[in-house]
C-alpha positions in Angstrom: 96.3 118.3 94.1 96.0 115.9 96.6 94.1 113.5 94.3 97.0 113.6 91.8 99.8 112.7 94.7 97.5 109.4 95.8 96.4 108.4 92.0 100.7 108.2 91.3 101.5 106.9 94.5 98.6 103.8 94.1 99.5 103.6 90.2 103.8 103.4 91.2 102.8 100.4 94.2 100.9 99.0 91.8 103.6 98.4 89.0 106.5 97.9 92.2 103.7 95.4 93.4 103.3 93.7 89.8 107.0 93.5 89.3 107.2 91.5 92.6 104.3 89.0 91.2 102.0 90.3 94.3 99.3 90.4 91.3 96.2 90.8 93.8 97.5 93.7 95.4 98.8 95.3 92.1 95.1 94.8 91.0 94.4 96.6 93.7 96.3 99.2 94.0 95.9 99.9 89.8 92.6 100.3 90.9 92.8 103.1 93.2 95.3 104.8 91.0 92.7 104.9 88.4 90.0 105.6 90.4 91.3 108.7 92.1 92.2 110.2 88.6 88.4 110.5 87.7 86.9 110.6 91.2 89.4 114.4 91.4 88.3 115.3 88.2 84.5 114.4 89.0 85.0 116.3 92.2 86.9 119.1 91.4 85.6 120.3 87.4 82.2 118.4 87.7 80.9 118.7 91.1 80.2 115.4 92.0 79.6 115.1 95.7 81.7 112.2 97.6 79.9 112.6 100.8 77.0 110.3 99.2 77.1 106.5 99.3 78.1 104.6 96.7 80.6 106.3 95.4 82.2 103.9 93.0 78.8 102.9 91.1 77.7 106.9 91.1 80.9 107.6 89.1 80.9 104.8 86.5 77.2 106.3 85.9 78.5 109.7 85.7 81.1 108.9 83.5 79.2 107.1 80.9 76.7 110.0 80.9 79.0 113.3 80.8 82.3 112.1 79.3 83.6 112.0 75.4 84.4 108.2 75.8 83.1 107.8 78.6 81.3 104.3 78.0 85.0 103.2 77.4 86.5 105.0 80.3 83.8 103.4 82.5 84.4 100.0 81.0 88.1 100.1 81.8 87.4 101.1 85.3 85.0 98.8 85.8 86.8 96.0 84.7 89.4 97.2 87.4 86.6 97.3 89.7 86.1 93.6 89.3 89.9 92.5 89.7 90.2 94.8 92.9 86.9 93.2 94.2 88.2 90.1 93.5 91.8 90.6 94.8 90.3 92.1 98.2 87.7 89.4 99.0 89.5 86.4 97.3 86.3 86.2 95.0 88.7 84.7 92.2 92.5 84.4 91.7 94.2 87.7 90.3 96.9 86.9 87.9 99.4 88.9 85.4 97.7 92.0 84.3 98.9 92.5 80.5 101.0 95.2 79.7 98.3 96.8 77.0 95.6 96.8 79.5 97.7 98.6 82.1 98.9 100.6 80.0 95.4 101.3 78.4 94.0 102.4 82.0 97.4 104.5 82.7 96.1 106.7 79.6 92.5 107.0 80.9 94.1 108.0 84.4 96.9 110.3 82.5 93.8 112.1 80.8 91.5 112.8 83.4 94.7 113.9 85.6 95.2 116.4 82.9 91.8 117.5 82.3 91.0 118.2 85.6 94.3 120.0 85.8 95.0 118.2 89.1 98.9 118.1 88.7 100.8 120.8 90.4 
């Protein structure tokens, strides 16, 4: 459950931290929120082992691969991927992130959440 508790508390900084116009670390932290939702579901229904490296690109592969829209779910993350790489190492300026695209990636992270029943 653990999983759940850290994808909510990165997805809630993440809007408090977009409200506030702190875009970079709202990208950041949307990120995570996100990320965590799959990685629990991965790890917990699907077996995927964390204790290998690369992580990150393992599960975009596995979720293009074993996922009913998966290719889409990967894409959003991925696209998340880039803004938190960007935000983190000031690669590129991070700017609003539009309310249809949050709100996009807040479904994909609501689903797997679900699916992987990681909600108490």
């Amino acid at each position: 459950m653990i999983y759940a508790e850290r994808s909510d508390e990165n997805w809630e900084a993440g809007d408090e931290c977009h409200s506030n116009r702190l875009y970079a670390a709202a990208a950041s932290r949307f990120y995570y929120g996100l990320f965590l939702a799959i990685y629990g579901f991965f790890v917990t229904k699907k077996g995927f082992n964390p204790d290998l490296s690369d992580v990150h690109s393992r599960l975009l592969e596995k979720l293009k691969q074993e996922e009913p829209n998966g290719r889409r779910d990967a894409r959003v993350l991925h696209e998340f991927k880039d803004m938190r790489v960007d935000a983190d190492y000031a690669k590129a300026a991070v700017y609003e992130i539009e309310s249809r695209i949050r709100a996009e990636a807040d479904a994909i992270r609501q689903k797997y959440l679900d699916k992987g029943g990681l909600r108490k």
